[in-house]
C-alpha positions as CSV (number, residue, x, y, z in Angstrom):
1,X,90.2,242.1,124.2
2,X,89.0,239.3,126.4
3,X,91.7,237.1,124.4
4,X,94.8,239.5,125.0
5,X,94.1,240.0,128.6
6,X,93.7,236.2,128.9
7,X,97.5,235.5,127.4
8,X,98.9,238.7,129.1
9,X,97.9,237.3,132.0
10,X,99.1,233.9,131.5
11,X,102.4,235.0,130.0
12,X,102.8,237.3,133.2
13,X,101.2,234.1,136.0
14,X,104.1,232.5,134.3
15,X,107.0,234.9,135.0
16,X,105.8,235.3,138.0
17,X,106.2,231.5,139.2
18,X,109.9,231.8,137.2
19,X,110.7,234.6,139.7
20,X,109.7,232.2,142.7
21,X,111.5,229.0,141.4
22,X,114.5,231.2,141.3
23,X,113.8,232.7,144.9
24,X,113.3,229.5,146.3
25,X,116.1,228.1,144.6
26,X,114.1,225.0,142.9
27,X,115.1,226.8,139.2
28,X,118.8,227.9,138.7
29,X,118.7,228.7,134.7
30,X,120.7,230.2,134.7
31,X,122.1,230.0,137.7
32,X,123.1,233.7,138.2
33,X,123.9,235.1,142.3
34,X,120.9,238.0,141.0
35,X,117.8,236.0,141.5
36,X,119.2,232.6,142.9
37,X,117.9,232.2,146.3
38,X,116.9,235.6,147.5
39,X,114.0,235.5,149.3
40,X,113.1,238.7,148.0
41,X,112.2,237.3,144.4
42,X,110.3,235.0,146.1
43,X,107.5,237.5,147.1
44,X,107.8,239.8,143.9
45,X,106.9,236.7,141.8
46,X,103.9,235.8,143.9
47,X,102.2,239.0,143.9
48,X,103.2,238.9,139.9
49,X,101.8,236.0,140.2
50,X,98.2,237.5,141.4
51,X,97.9,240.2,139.1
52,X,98.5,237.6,136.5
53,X,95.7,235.5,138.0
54,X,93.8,239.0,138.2
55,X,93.9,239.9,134.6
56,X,92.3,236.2,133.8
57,X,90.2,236.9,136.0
58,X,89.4,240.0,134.2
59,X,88.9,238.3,131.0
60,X,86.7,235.9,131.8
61,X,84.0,238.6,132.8
């Protein structure tokens, strides 16, 4: 259990600092209007970004 929350929360840390790269437009793969430098992805990915860092969190208790 401790092993899957530990790489669900990585895998979803990880999206969520995609989601900023594309918001802050330092990532544009692919370079799509959607995501591209809307400050709006920028603050979904970092709170996807905390409940990723919540579930390691989680996993190493």
């Amino acid at each position: 259990m401790k092993l899957a929350l530990r790489i669900g929360g990585v895998l979803i840390a990880l999206l969520g600092l995609h989601w900023v790269s594309e918001g802050t437009g330092v990532l544009a793969y692919p370079q799509s209007p959607l995501m591209y430098l809307h400050p709006m992805w920028t603050y979904i990915g970092l709170a996807t970004m905390v409940s990723g860092g919540a579930l390691i969190w989680l996993s190493q208790r």
